[in-house]
N, C-alpha and C positions, 0 to 999 in steps of 0.2 A: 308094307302095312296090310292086315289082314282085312277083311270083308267089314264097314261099320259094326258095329253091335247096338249101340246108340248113335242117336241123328238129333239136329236139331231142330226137325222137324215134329220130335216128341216121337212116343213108341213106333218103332216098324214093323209095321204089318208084313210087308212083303220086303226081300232085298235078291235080285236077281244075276248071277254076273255074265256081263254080256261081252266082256273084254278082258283083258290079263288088265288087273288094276282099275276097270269100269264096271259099276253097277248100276242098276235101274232100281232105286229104292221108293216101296209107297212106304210111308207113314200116319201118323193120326192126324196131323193136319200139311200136310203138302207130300208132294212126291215130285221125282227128278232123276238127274243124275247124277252121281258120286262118286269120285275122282283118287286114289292114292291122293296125298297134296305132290309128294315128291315127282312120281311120275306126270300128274298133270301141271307142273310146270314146263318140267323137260317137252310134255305133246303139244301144249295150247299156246296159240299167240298170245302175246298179254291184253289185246283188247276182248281175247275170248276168256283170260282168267280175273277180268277186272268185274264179269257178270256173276263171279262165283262169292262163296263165302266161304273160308276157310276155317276149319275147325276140329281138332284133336286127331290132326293129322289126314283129315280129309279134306278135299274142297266139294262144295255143295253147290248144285246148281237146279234152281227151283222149276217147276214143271212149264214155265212162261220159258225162260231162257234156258233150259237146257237143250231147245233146239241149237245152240252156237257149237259147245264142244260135239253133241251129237255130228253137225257138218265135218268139224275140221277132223273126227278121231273116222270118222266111215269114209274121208276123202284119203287117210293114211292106209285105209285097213284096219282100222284098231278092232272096229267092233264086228264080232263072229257068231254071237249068238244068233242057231238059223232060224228063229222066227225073225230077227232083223235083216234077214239076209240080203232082201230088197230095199231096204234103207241103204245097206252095206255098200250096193252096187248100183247106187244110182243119188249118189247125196247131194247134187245140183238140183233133184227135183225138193229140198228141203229149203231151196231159197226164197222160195215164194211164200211158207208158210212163216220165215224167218221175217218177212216184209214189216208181217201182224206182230209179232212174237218179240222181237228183237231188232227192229229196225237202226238203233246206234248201233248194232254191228253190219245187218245187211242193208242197209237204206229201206229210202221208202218205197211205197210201190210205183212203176213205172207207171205216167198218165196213159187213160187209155188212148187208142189208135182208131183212125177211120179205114175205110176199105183197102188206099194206100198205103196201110202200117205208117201213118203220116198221126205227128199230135194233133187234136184237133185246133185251127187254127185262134179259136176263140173257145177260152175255158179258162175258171177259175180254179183254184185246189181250196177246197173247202178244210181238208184234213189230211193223214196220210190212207191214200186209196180210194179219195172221196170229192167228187170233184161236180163242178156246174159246166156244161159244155154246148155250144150249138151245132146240132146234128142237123139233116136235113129233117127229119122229124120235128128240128124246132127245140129251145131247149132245157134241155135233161138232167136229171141226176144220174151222175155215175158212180156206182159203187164196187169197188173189185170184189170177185169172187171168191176171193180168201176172207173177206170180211164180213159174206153176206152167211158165207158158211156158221162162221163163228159168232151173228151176234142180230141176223136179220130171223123174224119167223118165217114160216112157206105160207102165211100169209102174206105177210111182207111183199111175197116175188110174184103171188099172183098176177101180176098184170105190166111182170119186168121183163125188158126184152135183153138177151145174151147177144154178148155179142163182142169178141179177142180178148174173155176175160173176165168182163165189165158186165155186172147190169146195171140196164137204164130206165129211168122211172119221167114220162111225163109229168111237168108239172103239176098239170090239173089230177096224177094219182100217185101223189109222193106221201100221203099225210103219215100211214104206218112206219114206211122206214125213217121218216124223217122223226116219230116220235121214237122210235126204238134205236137210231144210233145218236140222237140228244143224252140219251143217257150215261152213253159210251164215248163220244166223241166231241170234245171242246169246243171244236171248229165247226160240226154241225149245230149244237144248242147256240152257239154265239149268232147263227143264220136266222135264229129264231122270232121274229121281231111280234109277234102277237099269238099271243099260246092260247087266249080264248078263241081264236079262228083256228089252230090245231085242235082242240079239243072239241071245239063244234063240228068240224070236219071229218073228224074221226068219229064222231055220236051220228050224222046225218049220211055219212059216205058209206060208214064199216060199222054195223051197229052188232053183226057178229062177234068181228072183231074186238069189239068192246066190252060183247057180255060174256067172251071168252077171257078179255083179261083181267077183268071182274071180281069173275068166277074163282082166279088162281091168285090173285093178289093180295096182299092186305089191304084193310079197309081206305087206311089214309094213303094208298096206290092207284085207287080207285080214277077211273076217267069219270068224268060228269059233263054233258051238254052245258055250253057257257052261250049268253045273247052276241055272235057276232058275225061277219061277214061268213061265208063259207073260201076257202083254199083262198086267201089271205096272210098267211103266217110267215110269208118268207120273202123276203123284197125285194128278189126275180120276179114273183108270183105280180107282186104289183108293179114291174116296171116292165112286163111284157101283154099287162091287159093294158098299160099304155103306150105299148107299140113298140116300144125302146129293146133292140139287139144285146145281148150279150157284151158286148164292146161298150155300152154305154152304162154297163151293172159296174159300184162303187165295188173295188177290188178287196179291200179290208173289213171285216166284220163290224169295227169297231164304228165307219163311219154311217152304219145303221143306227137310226132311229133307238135310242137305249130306253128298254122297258125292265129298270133294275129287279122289280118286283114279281115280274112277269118269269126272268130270266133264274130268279131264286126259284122261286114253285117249282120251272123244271127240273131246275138239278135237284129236287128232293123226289122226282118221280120214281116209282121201283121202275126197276131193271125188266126191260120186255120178258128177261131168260126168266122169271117164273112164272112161264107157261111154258115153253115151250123143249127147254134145257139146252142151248149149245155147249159145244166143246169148251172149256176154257184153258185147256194146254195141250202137249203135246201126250199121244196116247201109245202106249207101251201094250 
């Protein structure tokens, strides 16, 4: 089967081939990669062709998941185009980005590690790559670095410490990432328990911050100072100004304090990325 001509992705702009039977197609609305169907039965595991869509004789794989066949056809040799050359000969290093991308095929991402390469002994998983943990620092949000890449601003990291992977954000200066991965992440908006102490917190803490996302957002995006406690929002935040360990934080989202009304507003927040732009798939 020759090169697509048409995609389902609507017109192709670009169709490049990177393998005998593999292309990297952009089109008017997605790009990825795109597969012979014939042949990419015969390369792909079926849990790597179950990511695809197949279609007049090609299988389709959208710019989220076409990190999977990318790993499994550059761990064959498939793929030879030399600007990929380094993907070609090193496709273990695609498993990390597979974590974010595609985790029903690569899993999620591993918790972070203290100085022992040891999990830390007290820690929640907030989401996948996102977790609450007691460091000796006392404790933290941890966010992996595949994830800060793709979705934190470099405001966001100003005040995050690196460290096997992970950054980590004290309590008392989590309000940014905590509002920018609610947007993104289930597990973190569900941590949410009072969004007027996030948004005061972020008016009183980051007022930069504020009149930068402002500035780029639509109107009803907008942050606004609300009357309440400051760095409140999260119910580590209140179970460690009352002294209470990590060990002693409710394990489940759900058994938080439910502010239904509170928890709608946020998931109608825009997305941090219109100021700032991350990646959102894999880049050719």
């Amino acid at each position: 089967m020759p090169q697509p001509q048409t995609s389902i992705w609507g017109t192709i702009l670009t169709c490049m081939e990177i393998g005998l039977h593999i292309y990297a197609l952009q089109a008017e609305h997605d790009q990825g990669i795109v597969l012979d169907a014939d042949y990419a039965k015969k390369a792909l595991s079926e849990n790597a062709l179950q990511l695809g869509k197949e279609r007049d004789g090609h299988v389709y794989f959208d710019d989220v998941k076409s990190v999977v066949p990318t790993y499994e056809l550059a761990k064959q040799g498939a793929i030879t185009h030399p600007e990929l050359h380094a993907m070609a000969e090193n496709p273990e290093e695609l498993v990390t980005e597979g974590h974010f991308f595609a985790p029903e095929y690569f899993g999620d991402f591993p918790p972070p590690q203290d100085d022992q390469g040891q999990a830390y002994a007290q820690q929640q998983t907030w989401d996948n790559g996102i977790f609450l943990v007691e460091r000796p620092q006392g404790i933290q949000l941890a966010v992996h670095q595949t994830i800060a890449e793709h979705v934190l601003s470099e405001m966001a990291l100003m005040h995050a410490a690196g460290h096997k992977g992970y950054w980590f954000f004290p309590l008392t200066d989590c309000a940014i990432p905590i509002y920018e991965l609610s947007a993104s992440h289930p597990g973190v908006l569900a941590k949410v328990i009072n969004e007027d102490s996030l948004l005061h917190t972020l008016c009183d803490d980051h007022p930069t911050y504020v009149g930068m996302h402002n500035l780029h957002t639509e109107e009803w995006g907008h942050i606004h100072d609300r009357p309440a406690p400051s760095s409140f929002f999260l119910q580590a935040q209140l179970d460690q100004a009352a002294g209470q360990s990590i060990e002693d934080l409710p394990l489940s989202p759900f058994s938080y304090p439910a502010q239904n009304q509170e928890v709608h507003s946020m998931q109608a927040h825009e997305p941090a990325d219109a100021f700032y732009e991350p990646s959102d798939g894999m880049e050719w």
